[in-house]
N, C-alpha and C positions, 0 to 999 in steps of 0.2 A: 370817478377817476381816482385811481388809488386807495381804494377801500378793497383791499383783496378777501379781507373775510366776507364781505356782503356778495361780490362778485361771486367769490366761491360759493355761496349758500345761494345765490339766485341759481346757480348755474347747476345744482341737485337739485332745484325745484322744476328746473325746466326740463332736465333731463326724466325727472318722472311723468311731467305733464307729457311729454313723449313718450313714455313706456307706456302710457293709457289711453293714447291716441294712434288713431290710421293714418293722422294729416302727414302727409309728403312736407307739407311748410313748414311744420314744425322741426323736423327733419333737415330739414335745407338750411335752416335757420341754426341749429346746432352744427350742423354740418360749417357754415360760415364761423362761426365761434369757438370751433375745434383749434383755427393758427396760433391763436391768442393764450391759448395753453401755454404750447410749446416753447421750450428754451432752454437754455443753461440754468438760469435764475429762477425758473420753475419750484416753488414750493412743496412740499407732501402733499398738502390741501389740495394745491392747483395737478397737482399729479392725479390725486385720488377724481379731481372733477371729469381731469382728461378722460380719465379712464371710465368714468359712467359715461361721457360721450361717445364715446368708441362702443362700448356697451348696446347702446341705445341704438345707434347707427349701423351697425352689425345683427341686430334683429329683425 
């Protein structure tokens, strides 16, 4: 809660663990984690995560 660089660095690691998987849950799971992105107050970082999710979820 409130460590946004660790959040952001978990949230590239998960996004790759999905680029290397077929799993649907994994998927769903980033899919959930996509809203928490978004916002005014959205950082670069948090921008740059959004956007490998988006990434991820679009392949």
């Amino acid at each position: 809660m409130g460590d946004l660089t660790s959040a952001v660095e978990y949230t590239h690691h998960a996004a790759d663990a999905a680029g290397q998987t077929q799993s649907n849950r994994v998927r769903t799971q980033l899919a959930q984690l996509y809203p928490y992105t978004v916002g005014r107050s959205a950082t670069r970082t948090v921008g740059e995560a959004r956007a490998r999710i988006r990434e991820v979820l679009s392949s």
